[in-house]
C-alpha positions in Angstrom: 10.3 21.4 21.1 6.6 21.1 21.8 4.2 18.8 21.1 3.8 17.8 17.7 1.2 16.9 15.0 0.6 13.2 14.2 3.5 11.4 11.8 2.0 9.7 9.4 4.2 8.3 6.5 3.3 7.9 2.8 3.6 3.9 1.2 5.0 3.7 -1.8 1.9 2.8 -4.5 3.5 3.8 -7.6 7.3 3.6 -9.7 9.8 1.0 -9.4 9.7 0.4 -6.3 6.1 -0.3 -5.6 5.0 -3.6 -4.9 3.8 -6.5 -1.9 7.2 -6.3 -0.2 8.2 -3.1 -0.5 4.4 -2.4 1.2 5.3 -4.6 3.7 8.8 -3.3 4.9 7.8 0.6 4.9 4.5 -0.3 6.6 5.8 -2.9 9.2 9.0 -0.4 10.3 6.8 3.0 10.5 4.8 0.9 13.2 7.6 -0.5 14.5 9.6 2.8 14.8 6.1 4.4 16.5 4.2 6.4 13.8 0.8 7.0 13.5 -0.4 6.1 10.2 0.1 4.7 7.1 -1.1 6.8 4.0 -1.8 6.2 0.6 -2.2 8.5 -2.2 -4.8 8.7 -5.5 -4.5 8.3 -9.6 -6.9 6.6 -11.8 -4.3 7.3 -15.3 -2.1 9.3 -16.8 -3.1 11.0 -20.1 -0.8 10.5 -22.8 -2.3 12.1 -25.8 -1.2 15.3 -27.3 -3.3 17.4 -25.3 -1.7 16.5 -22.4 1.5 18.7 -21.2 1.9 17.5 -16.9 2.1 21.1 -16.5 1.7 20.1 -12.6 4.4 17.5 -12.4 2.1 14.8 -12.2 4.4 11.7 -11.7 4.2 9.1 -14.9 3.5 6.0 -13.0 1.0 3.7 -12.9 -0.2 4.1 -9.6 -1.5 0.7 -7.4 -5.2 1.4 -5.8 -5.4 2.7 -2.7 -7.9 0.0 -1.2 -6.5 -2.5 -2.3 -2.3 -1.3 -1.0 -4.1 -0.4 2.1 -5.2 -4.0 2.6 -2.1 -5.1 2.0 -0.6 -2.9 4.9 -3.6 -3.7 7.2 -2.6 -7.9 7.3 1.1 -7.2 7.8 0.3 -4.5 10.4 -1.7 -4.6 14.0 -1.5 -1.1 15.3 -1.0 1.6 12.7 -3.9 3.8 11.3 -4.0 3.6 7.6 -5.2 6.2 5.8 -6.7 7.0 2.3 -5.2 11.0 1.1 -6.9 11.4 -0.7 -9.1 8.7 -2.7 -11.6 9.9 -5.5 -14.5 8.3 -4.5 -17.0 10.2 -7.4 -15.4 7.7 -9.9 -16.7 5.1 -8.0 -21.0 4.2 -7.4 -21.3 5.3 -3.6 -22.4 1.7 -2.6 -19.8 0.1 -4.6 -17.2 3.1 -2.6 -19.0 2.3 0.5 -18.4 -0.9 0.9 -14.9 -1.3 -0.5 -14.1 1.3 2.2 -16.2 -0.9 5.3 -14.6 -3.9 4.6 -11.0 -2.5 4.7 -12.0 -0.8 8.1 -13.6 -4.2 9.2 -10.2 -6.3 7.9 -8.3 -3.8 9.7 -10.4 -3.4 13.0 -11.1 0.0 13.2 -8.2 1.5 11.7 -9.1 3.6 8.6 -9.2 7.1 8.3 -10.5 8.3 5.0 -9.3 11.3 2.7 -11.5 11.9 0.1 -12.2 14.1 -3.3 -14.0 14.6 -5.8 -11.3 14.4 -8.6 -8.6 16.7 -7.7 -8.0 20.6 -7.3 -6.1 22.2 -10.2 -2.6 23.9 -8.7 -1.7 21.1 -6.1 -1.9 17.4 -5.5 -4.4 15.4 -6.6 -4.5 17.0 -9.7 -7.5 17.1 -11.5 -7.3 15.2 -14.8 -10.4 15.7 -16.7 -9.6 12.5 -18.7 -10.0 10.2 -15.5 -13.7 11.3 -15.2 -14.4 10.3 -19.0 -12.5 6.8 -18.0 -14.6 6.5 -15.4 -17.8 7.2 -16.9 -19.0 10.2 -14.4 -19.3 14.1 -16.0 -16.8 16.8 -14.9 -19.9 18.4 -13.7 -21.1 15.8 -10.9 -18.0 17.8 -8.7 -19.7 20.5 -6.1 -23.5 19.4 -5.8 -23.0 15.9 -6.9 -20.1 15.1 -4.7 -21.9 16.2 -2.0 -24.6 13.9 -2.9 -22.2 11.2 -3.1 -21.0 11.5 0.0 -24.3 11.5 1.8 -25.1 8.2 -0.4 -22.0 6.8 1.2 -23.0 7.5 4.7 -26.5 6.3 4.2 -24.6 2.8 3.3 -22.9 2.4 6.7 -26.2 3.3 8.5 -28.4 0.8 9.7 -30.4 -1.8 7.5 -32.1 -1.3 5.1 -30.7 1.2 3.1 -32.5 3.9 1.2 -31.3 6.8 -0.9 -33.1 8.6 -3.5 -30.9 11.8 -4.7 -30.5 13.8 -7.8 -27.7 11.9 -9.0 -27.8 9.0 -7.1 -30.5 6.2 -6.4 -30.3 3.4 -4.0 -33.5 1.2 -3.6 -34.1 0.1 -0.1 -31.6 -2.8 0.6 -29.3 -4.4 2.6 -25.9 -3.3 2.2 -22.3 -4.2 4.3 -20.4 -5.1 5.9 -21.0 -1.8 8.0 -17.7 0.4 9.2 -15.9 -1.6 12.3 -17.4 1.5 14.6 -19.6 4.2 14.8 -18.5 5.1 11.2 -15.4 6.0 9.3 -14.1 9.4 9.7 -14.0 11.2 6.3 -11.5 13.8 5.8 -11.8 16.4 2.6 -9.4 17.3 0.1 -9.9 20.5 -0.5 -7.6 23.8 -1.5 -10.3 26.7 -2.3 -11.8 28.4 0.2 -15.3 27.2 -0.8 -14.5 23.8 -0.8 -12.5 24.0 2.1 -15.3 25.8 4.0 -17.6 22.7 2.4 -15.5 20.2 4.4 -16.0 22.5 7.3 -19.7 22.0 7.2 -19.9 17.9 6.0 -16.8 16.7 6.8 -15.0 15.3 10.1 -11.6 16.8 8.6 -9.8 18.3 5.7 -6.3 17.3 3.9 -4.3 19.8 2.3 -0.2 20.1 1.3 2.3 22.5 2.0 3.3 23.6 -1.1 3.8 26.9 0.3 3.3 26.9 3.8 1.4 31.0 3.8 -1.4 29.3 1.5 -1.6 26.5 4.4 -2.1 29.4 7.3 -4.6 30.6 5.2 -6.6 27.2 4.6 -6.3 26.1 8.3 -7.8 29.3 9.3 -10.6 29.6 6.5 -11.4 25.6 7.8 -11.4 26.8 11.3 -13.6 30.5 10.4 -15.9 28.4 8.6 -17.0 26.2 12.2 -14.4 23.0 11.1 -13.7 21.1 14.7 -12.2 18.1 12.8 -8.6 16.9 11.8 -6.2 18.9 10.3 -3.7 16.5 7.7 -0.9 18.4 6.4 1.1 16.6 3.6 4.3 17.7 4.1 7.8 17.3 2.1 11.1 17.0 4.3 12.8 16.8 1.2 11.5 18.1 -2.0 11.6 15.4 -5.0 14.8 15.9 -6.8 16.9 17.4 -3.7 19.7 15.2 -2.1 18.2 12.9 0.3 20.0 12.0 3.4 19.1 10.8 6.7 20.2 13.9 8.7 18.7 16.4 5.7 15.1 14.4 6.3 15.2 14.7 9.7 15.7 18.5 9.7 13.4 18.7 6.9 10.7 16.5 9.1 11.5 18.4 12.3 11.0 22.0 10.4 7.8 21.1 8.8 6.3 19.5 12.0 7.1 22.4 14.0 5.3 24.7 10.9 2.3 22.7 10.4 1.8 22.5 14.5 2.3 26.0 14.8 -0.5 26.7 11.8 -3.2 24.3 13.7 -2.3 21.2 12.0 -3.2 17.9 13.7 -1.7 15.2 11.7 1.7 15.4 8.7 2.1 12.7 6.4 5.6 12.7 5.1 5.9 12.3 1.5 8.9 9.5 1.0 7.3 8.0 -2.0 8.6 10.3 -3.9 12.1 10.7 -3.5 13.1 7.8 -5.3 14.6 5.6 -2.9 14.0 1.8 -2.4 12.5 0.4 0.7 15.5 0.0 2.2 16.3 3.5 1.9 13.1 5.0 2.6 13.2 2.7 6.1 16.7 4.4 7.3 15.2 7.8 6.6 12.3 6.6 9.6 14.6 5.0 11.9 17.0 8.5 11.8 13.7 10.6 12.6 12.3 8.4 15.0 15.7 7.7 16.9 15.6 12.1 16.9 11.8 12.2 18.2 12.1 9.1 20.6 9.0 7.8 19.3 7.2 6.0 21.7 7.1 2.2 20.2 4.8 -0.6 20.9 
């Protein structure tokens, strides 16, 4: 076996088994066991009126904020990267985003890497959910230009005193704003599944996060990122298992080994494992990362 992508591992932020110690257990024995990062997935609602059919399989939880879970990881932690995949920053003002974001990395010394979107794609995950933009007061339309804008509004915040940003959408007046990022800066990593907004993350971006649905439509994505000039990190979100299958120690393993190996030999730079969604309770999802690790010989701490 060659080398391999990054291991990160997702927290489990939403169902029954979401909550402080459950955080705490998966977060404190994926740095135990040697793994990268910790990663923490996006949903402002669910719909539940008539309209709305979960065509895409959307899981009907409430799901726990990804700051704020993050946070949690970061004072029960002291090594592990931790990593947003990906957070919808347009529902959020870009200073009020900015900040939220530079005081995590600041609590956590350095350690945040950010995923970020502008309210989902429409085939795979984050799925975009038009009634989470009227909830959060910003028009389907501010997506494209306007996230753009947003992001560059964001940056402007972790530059130096005073701040100034005067945009089409966006309007800072010239003022002090922090904590700045622990750093240089915070490394933001798009979502993105087309090829134009894939090829956008190539030209703004210092990465891009996708999943491997279907691992031919991941080829093609890592290239089109690559064509388009993209230097920056690759994040595969990966399933060893698929929700629903059985779920064993030695049939995650495989399943991790299999799509390490794919998303290495496509260009990928880091996998996040989804556990959170295979129904199991911290317990279990901790047995599944001591059988890989034990196969990888992780290097530990």
């Amino acid at each position: 076996m060659g080398d391999l992508p990054r291991i990160g591992i997702t927290l489990q932020n939403f169902g029954p088994y979401a909550g402080p110690d459950a955080i705490v257990t998966v977060a404190q024995a994926s740095e135990r066991l040697g793994f990268h990062s910790l990663s923490v997935s996006d949903r402002l609602l669910i719909p539940v009126g008539p309209q709305w059919t979960n065509d895409a399989g959307v899981p009907e939880w409430h799901v726990w904020d990804c700051v704020e879970v993050l946070t949690w990881a970061a004072a029960h932690t002291r090594r592990i990267r931790l990593a947003t995949g990906v957070l919808n920053t347009i529902f959020q003002p870009p200073a009020v985003a900015a900040r939220r974001l530079a005081t995590l990395d600041q609590l956590s010394q350095g350690r945040l890497d950010v995923g970020i979107g502008q309210g989902g794609g429409t085939r795979l995950p984050p799925y975009y959910i038009p009634e989470e933009f009227t909830a959060a007061g910003i028009p389907t339309g501010r997506r494209g230009a306007g996230f753009v804008e947003h992001v560059a509004a964001m940056r402007a915040c972790w530059g130096p005193d005073p701040v100034e940003f005067h945009g089409e959408h966006y309007e800072i007046p010239p003022s002090k704003v922090g904590p700045k990022p622990w750093g240089d800066g915070i490394p933001l990593r798009f979502g993105a599944i087309a090829r134009s907004t894939i090829e956008r993350a190539a030209r703004i971006g210092d990465g891009f996060v996708t999943t491997a649905v279907n691992w031919d439509d991941t080829r093609d994505q890592i290239r089109w990122y690559r064509e388009a000039g993209g230097s920056g990190t690759v994040v595969v979100n990966a399933f060893a298992v698929m929700p629903g299958g059985e779920v064993s120690p030695a049939r995650f393993t495989e399943g991790a080994l299999s799509a390490l190996d794919r998303a290495g030999d496509l260009g990928g730079d880091e996998v996040h494992l989804v556990t959170s969604l295979l129904g199991l309770d911290p317990q279990g999802q901790v047995d599944l990362l001591e059988a890989l690790a034990d196969r990888l010989s992780l290097p530990t701490p």
